[in-house]
C-alpha positions in Angstrom: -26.8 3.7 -26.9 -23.5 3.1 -29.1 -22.7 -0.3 -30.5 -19.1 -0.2 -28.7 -18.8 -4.0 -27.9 -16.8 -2.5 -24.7 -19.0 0.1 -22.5 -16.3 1.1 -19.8 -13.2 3.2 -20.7 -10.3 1.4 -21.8 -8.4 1.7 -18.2 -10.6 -0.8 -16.9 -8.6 -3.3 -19.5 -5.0 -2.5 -18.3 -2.6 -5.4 -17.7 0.3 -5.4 -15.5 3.5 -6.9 -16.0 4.8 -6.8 -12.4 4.3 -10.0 -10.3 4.5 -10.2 -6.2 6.1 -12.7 -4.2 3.6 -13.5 -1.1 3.9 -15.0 2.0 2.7 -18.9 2.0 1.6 -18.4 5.6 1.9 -16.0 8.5 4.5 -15.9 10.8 8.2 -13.8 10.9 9.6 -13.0 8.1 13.7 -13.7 7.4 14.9 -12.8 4.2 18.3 -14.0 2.5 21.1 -12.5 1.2 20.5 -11.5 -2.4 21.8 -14.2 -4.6 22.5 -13.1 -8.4 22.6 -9.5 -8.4 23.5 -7.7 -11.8 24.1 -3.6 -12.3 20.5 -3.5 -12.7 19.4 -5.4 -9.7 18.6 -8.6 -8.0 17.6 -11.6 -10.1 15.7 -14.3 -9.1 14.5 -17.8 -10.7 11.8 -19.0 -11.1 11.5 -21.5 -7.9 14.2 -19.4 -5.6 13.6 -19.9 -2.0 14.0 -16.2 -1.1 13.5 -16.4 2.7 11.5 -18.2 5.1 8.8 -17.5 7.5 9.6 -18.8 11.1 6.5 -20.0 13.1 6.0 -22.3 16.1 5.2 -25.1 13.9 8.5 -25.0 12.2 9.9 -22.6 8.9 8.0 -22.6 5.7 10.3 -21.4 2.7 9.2 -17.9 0.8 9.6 -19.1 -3.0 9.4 -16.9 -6.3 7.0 -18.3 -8.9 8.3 -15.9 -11.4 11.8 -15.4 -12.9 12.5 -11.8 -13.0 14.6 -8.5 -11.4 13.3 -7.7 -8.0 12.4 -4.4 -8.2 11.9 -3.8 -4.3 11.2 -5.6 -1.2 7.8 -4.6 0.7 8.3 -6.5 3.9 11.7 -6.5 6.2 14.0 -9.0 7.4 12.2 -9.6 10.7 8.8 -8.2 10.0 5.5 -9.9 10.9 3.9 -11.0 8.0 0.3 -12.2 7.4 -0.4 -15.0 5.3 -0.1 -13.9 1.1 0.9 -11.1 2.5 2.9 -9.6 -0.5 6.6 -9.2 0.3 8.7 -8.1 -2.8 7.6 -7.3 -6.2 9.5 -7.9 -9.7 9.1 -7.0 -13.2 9.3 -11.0 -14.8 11.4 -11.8 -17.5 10.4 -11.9 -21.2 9.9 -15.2 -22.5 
């Protein structure tokens, strides 16, 4: 038996960097039109109501909680979404 304070491979202690925008509930998703978009991409604030999810019991705003380049969207524009259902990914800002 070693005296390696960390038993499991270093993989196992990996960060990421990427965050996910999720769906706050379930319903249809409706995305808007990209807002600031640079030669690298789309960027969004932290706070950036990105689309909404229509339901029977009224819309419920998508929001990013991250500032950063969106880097892909992983639901569509019209798409049923679960709820925190992930629905576009970005790599966040440095602070």
């Amino acid at each position: 038996m070693s005296n390696d304070p960390h038993p499991y491979p270093l993989a196992e202690a990996t960060t990421m960097v990427e965050r996910i925008i999720v769906a706050p509930v379930g319903g249809v998703l409706r995305l808007h039109a990209p807002g600031t978009v640079t030669a690298d991409g789309e960027v969004v604030s932290c706070g950036q109501v990105i689309g909404s999810i229509e339901r029977l019991a009224g819309d419920v705003d998508v929001v990013s909680t991250h500032a950063g380049m969106v880097m892909g969207r992983l639901a569509l524009s019209g798409e049923r979404v679960r709820h925190h259902q992930p629905v576009a990914w970005l790599v966040p800002f440095e602070t």
